[in-house]
VODOKOL-542627 format. One record per residue (C-alpha): residue in three letters; x, y, z. Coordinates in steps of 0.001 Angstrom, whole numbers, padded with zeros to 6 digits, always signed. Layout:
BEGIN
ALAXYZ
...
END
This chain:
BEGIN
UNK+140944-006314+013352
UNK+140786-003207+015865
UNK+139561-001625+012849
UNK+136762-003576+012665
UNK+136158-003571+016240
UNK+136432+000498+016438
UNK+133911+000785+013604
UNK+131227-001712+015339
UNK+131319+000390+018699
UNK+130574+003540+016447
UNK+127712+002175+015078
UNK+126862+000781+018796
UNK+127146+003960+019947
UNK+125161+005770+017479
UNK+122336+002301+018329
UNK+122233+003436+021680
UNK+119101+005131+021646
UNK+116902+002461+019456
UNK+118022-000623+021511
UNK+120562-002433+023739
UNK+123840-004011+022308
UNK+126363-007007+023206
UNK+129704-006778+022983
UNK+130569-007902+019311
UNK+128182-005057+018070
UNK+124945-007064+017943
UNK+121560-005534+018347
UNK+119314-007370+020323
UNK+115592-007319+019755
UNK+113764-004336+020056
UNK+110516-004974+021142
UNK+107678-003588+018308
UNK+104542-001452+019616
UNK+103076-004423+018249
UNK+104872-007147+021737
UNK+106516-009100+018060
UNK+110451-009195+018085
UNK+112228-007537+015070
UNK+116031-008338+014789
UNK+118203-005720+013248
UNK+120913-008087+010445
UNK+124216-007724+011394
UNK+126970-005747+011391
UNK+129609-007247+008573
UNK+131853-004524+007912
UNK+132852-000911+008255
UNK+131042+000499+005254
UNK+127810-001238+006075
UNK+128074-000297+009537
UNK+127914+003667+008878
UNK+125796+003251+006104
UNK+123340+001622+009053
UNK+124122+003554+011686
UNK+123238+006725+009391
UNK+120079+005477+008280
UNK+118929+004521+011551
UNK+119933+008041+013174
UNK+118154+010083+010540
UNK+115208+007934+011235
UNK+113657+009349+014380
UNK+114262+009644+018318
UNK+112279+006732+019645
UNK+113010+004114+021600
UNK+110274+001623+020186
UNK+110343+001344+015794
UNK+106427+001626+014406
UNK+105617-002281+012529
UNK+105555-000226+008859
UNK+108968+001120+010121
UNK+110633-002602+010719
UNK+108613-003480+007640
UNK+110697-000823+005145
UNK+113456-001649+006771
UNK+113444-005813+006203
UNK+112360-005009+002512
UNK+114658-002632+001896
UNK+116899-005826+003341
UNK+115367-008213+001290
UNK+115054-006131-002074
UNK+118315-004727-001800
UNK+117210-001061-002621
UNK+119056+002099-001023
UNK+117604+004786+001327
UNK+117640+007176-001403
UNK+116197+004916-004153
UNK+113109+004253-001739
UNK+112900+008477-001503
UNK+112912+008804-004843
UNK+110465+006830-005501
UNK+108485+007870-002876
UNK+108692+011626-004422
UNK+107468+009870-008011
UNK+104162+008375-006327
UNK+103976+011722-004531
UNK+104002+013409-008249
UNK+101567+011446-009665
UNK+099058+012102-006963
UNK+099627+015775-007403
UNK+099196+015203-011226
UNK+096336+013182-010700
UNK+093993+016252-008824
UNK+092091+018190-011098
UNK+093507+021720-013283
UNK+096913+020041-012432
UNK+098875+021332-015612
UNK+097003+024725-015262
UNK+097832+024806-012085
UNK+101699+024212-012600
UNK+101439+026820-015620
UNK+099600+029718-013429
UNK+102509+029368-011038
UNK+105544+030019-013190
UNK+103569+032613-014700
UNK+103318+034189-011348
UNK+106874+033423-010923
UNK+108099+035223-013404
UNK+105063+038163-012761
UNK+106242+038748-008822
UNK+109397+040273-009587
UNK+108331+043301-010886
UNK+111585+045068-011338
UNK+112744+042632-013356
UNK+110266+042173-015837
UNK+109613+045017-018741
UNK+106209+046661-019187
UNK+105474+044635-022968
UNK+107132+041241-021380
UNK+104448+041681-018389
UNK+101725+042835-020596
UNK+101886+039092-022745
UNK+102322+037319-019395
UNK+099149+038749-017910
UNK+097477+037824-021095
UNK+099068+034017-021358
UNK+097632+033786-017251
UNK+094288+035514-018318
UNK+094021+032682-020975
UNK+094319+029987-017912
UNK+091965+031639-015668
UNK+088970+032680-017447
UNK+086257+030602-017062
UNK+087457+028564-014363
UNK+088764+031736-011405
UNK+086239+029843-009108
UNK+088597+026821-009768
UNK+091761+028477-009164
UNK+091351+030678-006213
UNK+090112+027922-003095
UNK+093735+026840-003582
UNK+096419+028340-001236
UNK+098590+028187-004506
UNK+096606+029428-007301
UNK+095313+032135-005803
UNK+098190+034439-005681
UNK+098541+034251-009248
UNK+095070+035251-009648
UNK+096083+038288-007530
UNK+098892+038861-009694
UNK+096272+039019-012403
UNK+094539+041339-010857
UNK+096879+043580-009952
UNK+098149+043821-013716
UNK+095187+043634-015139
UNK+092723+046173-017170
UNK+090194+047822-015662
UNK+087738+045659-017972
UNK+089669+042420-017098
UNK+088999+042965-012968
UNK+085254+043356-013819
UNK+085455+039887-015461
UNK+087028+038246-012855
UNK+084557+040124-009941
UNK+081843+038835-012304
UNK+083077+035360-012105
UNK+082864+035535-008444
UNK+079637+036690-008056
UNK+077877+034669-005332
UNK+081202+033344-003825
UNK+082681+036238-001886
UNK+080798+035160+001485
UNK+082871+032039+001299
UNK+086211+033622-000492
UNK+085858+035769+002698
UNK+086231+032661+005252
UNK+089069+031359+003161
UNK+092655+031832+004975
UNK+093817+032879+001907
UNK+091624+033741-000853
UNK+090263+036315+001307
UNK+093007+038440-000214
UNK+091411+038604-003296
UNK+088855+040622-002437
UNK+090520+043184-001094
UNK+092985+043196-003927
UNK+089888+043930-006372
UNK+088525+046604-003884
UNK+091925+048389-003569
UNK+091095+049439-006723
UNK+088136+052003-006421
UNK+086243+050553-008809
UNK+082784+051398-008339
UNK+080710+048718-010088
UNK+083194+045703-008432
UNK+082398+047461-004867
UNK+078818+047209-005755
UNK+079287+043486-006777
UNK+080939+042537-003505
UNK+079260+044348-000660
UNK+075982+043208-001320
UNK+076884+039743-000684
UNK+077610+040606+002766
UNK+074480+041231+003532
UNK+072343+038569+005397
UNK+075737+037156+006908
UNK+077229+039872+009412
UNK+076240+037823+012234
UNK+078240+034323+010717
UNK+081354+036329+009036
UNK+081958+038846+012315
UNK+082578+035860+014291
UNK+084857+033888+012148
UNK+088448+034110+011908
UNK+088965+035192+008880
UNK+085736+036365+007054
UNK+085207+039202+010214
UNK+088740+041094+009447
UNK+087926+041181+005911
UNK+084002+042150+006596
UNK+085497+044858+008947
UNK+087888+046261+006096
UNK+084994+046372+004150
UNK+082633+048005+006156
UNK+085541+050587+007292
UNK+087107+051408+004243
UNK+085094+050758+000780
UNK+080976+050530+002035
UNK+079064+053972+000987
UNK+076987+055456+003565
UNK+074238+053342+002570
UNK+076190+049652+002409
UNK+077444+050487+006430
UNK+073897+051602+007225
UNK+072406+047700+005827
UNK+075342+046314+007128
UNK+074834+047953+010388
UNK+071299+047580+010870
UNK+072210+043817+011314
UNK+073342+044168+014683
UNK+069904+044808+015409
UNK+068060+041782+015152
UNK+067558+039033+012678
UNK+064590+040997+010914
UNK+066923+042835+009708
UNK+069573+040358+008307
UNK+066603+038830+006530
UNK+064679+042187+005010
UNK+065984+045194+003150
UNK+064740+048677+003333
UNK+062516+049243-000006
UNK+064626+050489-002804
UNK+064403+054514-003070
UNK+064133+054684+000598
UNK+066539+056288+003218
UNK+068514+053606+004971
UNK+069770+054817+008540
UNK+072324+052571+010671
UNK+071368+055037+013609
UNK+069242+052936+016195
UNK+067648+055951+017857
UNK+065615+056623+014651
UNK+064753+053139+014472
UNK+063495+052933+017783
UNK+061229+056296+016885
UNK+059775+055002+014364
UNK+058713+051182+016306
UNK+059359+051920+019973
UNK+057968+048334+020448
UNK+061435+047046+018860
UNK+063975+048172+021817
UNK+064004+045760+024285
UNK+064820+043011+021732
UNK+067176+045289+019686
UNK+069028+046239+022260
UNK+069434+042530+023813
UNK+070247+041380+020463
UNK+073164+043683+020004
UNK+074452+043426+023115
UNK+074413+039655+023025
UNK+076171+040252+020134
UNK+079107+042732+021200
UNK+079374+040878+024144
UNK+080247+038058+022630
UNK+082995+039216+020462
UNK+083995+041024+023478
UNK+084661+037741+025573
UNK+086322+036180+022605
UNK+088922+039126+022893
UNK+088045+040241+019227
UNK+087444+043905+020044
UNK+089504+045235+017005
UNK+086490+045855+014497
UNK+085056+049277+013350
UNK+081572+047758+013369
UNK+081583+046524+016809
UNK+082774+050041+017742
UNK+079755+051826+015756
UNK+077714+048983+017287
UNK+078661+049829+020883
UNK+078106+053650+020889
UNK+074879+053002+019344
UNK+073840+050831+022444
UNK+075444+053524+024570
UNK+073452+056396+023278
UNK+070137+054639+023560
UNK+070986+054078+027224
UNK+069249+056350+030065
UNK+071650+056857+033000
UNK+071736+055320+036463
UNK+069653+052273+034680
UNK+070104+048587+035119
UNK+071241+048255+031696
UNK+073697+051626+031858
UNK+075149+049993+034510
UNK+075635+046279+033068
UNK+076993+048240+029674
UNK+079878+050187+031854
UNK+080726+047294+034190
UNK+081328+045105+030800
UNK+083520+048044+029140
UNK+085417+048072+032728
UNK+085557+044137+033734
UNK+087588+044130+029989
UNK+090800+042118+031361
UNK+094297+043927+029718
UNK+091905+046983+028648
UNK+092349+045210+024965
UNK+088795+046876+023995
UNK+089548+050186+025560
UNK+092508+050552+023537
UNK+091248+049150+020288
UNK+088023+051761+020902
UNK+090778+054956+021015
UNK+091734+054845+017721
UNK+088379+054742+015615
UNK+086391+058153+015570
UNK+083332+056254+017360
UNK+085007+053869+019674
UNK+086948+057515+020905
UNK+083296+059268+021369
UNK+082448+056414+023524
UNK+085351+056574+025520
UNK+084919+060368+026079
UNK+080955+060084+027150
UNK+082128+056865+029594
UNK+084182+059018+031556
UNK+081759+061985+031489
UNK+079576+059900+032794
UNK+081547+057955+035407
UNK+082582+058625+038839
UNK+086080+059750+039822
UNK+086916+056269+040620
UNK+085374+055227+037200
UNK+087307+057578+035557
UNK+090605+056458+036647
UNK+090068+052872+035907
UNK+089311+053829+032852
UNK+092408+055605+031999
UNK+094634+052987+033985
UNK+094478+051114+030601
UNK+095802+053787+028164
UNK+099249+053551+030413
UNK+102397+053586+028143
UNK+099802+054365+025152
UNK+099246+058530+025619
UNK+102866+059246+023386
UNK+100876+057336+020321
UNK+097219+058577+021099
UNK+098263+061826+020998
UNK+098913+061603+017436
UNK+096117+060128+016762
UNK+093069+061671+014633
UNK+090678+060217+017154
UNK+092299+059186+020002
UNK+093621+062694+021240
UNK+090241+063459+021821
UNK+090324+061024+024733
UNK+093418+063076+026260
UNK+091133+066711+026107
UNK+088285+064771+027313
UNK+090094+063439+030461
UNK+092169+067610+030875
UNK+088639+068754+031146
UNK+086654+065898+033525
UNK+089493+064538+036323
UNK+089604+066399+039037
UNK+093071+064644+040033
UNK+095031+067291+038582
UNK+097748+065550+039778
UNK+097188+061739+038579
UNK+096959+063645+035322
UNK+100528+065284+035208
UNK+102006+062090+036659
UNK+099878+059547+034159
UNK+099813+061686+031010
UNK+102314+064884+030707
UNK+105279+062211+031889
UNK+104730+060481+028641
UNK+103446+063127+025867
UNK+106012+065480+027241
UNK+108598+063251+028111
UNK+110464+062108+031767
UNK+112837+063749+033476
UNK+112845+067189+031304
UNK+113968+065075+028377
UNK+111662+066918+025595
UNK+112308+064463+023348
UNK+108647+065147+021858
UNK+108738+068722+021754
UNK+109028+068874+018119
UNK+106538+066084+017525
UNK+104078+068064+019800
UNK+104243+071332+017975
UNK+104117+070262+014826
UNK+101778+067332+014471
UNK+097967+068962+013613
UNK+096874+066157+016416
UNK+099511+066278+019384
UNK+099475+070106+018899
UNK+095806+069987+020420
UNK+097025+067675+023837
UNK+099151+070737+024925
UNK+097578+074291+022896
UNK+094157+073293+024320
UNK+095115+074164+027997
UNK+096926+077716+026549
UNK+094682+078782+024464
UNK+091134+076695+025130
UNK+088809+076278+022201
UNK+090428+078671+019558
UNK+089985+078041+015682
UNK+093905+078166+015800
UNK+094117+075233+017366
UNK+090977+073411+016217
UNK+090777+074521+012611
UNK+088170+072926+010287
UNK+089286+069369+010252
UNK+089205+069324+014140
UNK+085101+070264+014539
UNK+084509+067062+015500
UNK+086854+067523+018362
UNK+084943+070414+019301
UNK+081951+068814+019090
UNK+082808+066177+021486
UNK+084009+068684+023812
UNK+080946+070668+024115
UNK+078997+067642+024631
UNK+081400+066363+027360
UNK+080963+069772+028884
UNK+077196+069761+029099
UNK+077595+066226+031070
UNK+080463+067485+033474
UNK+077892+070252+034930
UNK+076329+067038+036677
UNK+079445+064738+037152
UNK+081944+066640+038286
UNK+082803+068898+041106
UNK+085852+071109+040376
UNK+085625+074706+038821
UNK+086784+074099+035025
UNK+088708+077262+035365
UNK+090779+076436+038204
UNK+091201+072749+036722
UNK+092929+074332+033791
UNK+095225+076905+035780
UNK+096274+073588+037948
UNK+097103+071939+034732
UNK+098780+074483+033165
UNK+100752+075271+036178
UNK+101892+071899+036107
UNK+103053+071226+032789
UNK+104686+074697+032145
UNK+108429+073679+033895
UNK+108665+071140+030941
UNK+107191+073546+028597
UNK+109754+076539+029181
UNK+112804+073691+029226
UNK+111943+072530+025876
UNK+111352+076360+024462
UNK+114745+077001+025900
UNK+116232+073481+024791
UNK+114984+073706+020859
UNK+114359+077575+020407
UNK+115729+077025+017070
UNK+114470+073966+015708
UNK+110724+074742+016739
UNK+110527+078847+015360
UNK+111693+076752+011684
UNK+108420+076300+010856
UNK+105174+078383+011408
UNK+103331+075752+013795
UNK+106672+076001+015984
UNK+106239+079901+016055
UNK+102221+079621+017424
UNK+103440+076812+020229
UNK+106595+079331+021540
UNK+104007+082236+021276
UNK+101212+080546+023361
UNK+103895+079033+025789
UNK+105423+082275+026627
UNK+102261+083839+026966
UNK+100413+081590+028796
UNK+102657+079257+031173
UNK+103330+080211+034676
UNK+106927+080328+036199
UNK+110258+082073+035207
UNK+110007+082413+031512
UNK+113712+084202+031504
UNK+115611+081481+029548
UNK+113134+080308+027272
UNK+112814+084077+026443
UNK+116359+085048+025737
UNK+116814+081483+023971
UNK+113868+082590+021129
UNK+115528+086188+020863
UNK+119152+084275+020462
UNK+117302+083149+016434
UNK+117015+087032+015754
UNK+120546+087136+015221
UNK+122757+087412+012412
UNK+122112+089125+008896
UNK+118900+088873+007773
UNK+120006+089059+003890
UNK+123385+086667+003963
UNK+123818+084334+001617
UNK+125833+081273+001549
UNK+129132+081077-000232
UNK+129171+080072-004123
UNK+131207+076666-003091
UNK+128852+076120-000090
UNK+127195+072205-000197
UNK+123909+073679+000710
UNK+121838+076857+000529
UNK+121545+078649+004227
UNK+118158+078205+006115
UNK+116231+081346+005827
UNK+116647+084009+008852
UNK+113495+084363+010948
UNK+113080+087784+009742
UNK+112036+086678+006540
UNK+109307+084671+007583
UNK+105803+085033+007729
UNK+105436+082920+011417
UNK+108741+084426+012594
UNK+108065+088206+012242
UNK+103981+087653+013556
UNK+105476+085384+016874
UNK+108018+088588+018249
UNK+105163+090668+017015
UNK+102670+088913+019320
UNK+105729+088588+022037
UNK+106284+092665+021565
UNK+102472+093418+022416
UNK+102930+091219+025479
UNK+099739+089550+024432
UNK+096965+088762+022483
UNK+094070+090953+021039
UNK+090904+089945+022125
UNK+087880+090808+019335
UNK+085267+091441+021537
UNK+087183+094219+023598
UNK+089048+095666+020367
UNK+092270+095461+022630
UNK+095235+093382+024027
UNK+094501+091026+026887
UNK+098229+091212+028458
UNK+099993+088605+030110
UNK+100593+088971+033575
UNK+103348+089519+034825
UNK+104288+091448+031277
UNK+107488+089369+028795
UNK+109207+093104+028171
UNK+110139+090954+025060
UNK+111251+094476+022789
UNK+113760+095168+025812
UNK+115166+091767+025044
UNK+115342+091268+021644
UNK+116577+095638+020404
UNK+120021+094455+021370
UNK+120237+091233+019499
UNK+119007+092601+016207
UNK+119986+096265+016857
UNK+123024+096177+014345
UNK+120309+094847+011789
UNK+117677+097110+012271
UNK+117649+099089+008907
UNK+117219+095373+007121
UNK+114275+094631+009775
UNK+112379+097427+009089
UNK+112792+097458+005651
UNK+112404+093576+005087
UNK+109217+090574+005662
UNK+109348+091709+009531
UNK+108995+095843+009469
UNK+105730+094893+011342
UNK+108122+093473+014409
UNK+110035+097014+014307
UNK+106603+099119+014487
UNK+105254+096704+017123
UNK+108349+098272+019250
UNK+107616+101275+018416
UNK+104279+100844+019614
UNK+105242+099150+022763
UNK+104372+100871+026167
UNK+107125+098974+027904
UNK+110201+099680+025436
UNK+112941+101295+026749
UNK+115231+102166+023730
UNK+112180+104236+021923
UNK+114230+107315+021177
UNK+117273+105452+019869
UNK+115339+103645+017559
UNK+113792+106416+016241
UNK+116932+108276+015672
UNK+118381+105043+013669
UNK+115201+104717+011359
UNK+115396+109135+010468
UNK+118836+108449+009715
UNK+118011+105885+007370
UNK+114904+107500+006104
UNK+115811+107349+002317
UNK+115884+103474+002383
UNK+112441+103102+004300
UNK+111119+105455+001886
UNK+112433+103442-001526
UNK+110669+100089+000494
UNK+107609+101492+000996
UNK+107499+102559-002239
UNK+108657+100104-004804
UNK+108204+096160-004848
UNK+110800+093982-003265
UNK+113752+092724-005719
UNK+112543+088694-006141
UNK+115500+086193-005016
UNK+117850+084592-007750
UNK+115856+081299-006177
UNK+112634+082672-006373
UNK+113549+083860-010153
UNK+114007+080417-011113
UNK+111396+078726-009539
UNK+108322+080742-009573
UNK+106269+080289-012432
UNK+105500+084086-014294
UNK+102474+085017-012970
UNK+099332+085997-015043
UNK+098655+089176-016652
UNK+096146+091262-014426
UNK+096292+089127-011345
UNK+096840+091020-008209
UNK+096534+094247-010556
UNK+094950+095871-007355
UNK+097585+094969-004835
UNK+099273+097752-002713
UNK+103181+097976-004139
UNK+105663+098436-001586
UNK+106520+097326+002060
UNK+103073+098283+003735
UNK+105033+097959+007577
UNK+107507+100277+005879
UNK+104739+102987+005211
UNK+103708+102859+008634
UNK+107159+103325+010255
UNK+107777+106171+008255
UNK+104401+108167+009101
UNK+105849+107251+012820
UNK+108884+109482+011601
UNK+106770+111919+010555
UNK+104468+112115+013482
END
């Protein structure tokens, strides 16, 4: 009997929260949503009590029980039929509706194909090849079918990512006229950029076409504007982002096309040329347009960018409209647009001729947004422009060491970049520009858009800004050089390893201000050792190769020796003031080498002391190199012995091909006509 009684005030318990309970374990009526009375049967003995209690616990959290919720139950009563039998058989009606929709079976069959075809690793090539085939079997014909269904589709991915060349082009035929919508689709919209991934030509041509007429619609939905967007960024030709484009304009020109044979030009400023009458509502139109996507917060797109610095550069200065344009770009809560603008080549150009054109106070609002960003833009193929742009236009020399050096250069003499910033082709720019200005070393061919931007930044600045560009930069440069001599004297070794490290310690100790002692010794400290040693036979890995017998290495303490670099115009060497007296330095670290210096890659580094006004140890070295005159002679005479690595990996190199070439160490030559002198 307490048995009984203990089991009835478990189940009570667990009743607690659907309804109040006497003391035998009775539930009273609960009151329905309904006002009826439903009363729960009772409780007869332990196994029915916890097979109750369960049922009713896994059932929900409310108080009050729904009428179709009393009604299951009192059925389920009456019938006699189990919690799981009523499950099961709601999973067989369940079934049958599924089985019931239409392409059901193909359906079912397209997704264990895909099943099987997702695991790549674990499928062979001829297994995969007969599965592709079995789901091409399904599909043709009826790919419309397949892919508006969250399920299907990914098998008709799968297809075409296995697929034939031929095979794609029958499934982007099949779609033809549907990509619009495939684009709005949450997930079909993969599709299309699975058969544009591909580079095929004639599919691109199938697919971007259909864009046209709907920029407007498809930039402004959820999903069809990220896929328009890839689109338009990554696969149109110059003439597909030109239509596409135009469309910003006005509606004219989502409804007519260009005549076929005829240039098509995206750039508004020629289409205003040629019908001036067109720019007021052109100009409206697109920046109703930008605006809007701009107060919907969806300021990630290529197009809008293009879109934007084409309304900027058909702007005139201290107009209404200039004004309304820069107050938008600035009123941009969490500087979300700003941001998103840095990283695409004209979303950066914008950027650059905003602040050119702003005030001081502009110009700083402006940058307050790139905060905690400068480390990444830096990197960045377009965004680093923004960082030259604002070197060369604040006149806050200081808000521009505190806001940007503290984070591409690191806090607190850290330097944790250094490396990053020497040898990235993008950083490199942020810190080289203020050393050396606008040299082809640091802006080589792949940079003349930087240049470009520059110049044209320049030419506004003349009008905008106050401050000498000369002493701007010497401000600058003063300011960042502390950090810039730590981190030469921190990682001498790790940045002369490669030949970008080697420019950035050459234009640092040239051009920074302060005491460059440390930094100096620290670079001479990687002249030491044997430039020919070789690891042992049982060594794990091959030594790094000495400085000496690099290209970068022996031209950076050739550059340091000169105290400077030659300037073109004047035929000579601009020297550094005050002068590095680098030779004085470095003669004692690689004095007991000197014979393999000036007979090795970096003879030019032993004539450059030689040459040097400032060396002290002339006469020593001189007597050293006519005491070894024999082996500077056989150098400069007969061709290098190749390295047991070089042996084995260089390919043999044509018959007649550098026929003409001088044999012999050419710095070798030179040194010993020194001797002779």
């Amino acid at each position: 009997m307490a048995t009984k009684s203990s089991s009835a005030a478990a189940a009570g318990g667990k009743r607690k929260a659907f309804g109040k309970h006497n003391d035998d374990g009775r539930t009273k009526a609960a009151k329905t949503s309904s006002g009826k009375k439903h009363i729960k049967p009772e409780v007869e003995d332990n196994e029915s009590s916890d097979e109750g209690s369960d049922l009713e616990f896994h059932t929900g959290e409310n108080t009050e029980s729904t009428p179709n919720e009393s009604g299951n139950d009192s059925n389920q009563a009456k019938s006699g039929t189990s919690s799981r039998e009523a499950h099961a058989k709601q999973k067989q009606i369940a079934l049958e509706r599924r089985n019931a929709k239409p392409l059901a079976d193909e359906v079912h069959r397209t997704k264990k194909l895909w099943e099987k075809l997702r695991r790549k690793s674990h499928v062979p090539k001829e297994e995969r090849t007969q599965l592709v085939e079995e789901l091409f079997t399904i599909i043709t014909g009826r790919v419309k079918d397949f892919v508006l269904k969250h399920d299907a589709v990914r098998a008709v991915q799968t297809a075409v990512k296995y697929a034939t060349p031929a095979q794609r082009r029958q499934i982007a035929k099949e779609l033809q006229g549907t990509y619009a919508q495939l684009a709005e689709s949450r997930y079909a919209k993969f599709l299309i950029g699975k058969l544009l991934v591909q580079n095929d030509k004639e599919i691109r041509d199938l697919i971007v076409p259909e864009f046209y007429g709907k920029v407007r619609k498809l930039i402004n939905h959820a999903e069809g504007s990220w896929i328009l967007d890839d689109v338009y960024r990554g696969v149109a030709t110059k003439e597909q982002k030109a239509n596409l484009l135009r469309e910003w304009y006005g509606p004219e020109y989502s409804l007519f096309r260009q005549p076929k044979g005829t240039e098509v030009t995206g750039d508004l400023s020629k289409i205003l040329a040629d019908d001036p009458a067109k720019r007021t509502t052109a100009m409206k139109y697109l920046f109703d347009m930008a605006n809007g996507l701009i107060q919907k917060k969806m300021t990630g797109f290529t197009m809008l960018h293009d879109a934007l610095l084409q309304y900027f550069l058909n702007l005139k200065p201290e107009t209404d409209e200039f004004k309304e344009f820069f107050e938008t770009i600035k009123e941009d809560e969490g500087g979300d647009l700003l941001k998103n603008m840095a990283f695409t080549k004209s979303g950066a150009r914008l950027v650059c001729l905003l602040l050119a054109h702003g005030t001081a106070k502009d110009r700083k609002q402006l940058l307050k947004a790139y905060k905690d960003t400068y480390q990444l833009m830096s990197g960045d193929t377009n965004a680093h422009t923004i960082i030259l742009a604002a070197y060369d236009l604040l006149d806050d020399t200081v808000l521009t060491s505190k806001t940007i050096f503290s984070e591409i250069l690191g806090k607190n003499d850290e330097n944790e970049h250094i490396a990053f910033l020497a040898n990235d082709l993008n950083a490199r720019t942020t810190v080289l520009y203020l050393l050396e200005g606008m040299s082809k070393a640091v802006f080589p061919a792949s940079h003349a858009t930087d240049l470009e931007i520059l110049k044209e930044i320049h030419e506004i600045r003349t009008k905008t800004s106050k401050k000498d560009p000369e002493v701007r930069r010497k401000e600058l440069v003063a300011a960042m050089s502390p950090q810039l001599l730590s981190a030469v004297t921190s990682h001498a070794a790790d940045l002369v390893a490669t030949s970008f490290g080697c420019q950035f310690v050459t234009d640092v100790l040239l051009s920074a201000t302060g005491d460059k002692k440390a930094a100096l010794e620290a670079i001479t400290s990687t002249a030491g050792g044997d430039p020919n040693a070789e690891a042992p036979e049982d060594a794990y890995q091959a030594l790094p190769p000495h400085i000496s017998t690099t290209i970068a290495g022996g031209r950076m303490f050739k550059t340091l020796i000169a105290g400077g670099r030659f300037d073109k115009a004047s035929g000579s060497i601009q020297k550094c003031d005050p002068p590095l007296n680098f030779a004085d330095l470095l003669y004692p670290v690689i004095k007991e080498h000197i014979v393999q210096w000036a007979t090795g890659p970096s003879s030019w580094t032993v004539l450059a002391m030689l040459e040097a006004s400032d060396f002290s140890s002339k006469k020593e070295l001189l007597k050293t190199l006519k005491s070894n005159k024999e082996e500077l002679t056989k150098a400069a005479t007969e061709a290098p012995a190749p390295k047991k690595e070089e042996t084995e990996e260089k390919p043999k190199a044509k018959k007649g091909k550098n026929a003409s070439a001088p044999k012999g160490n050419q710095g070798s030559k030179l040194l010993l006509e020194k001797l002779e002198a």
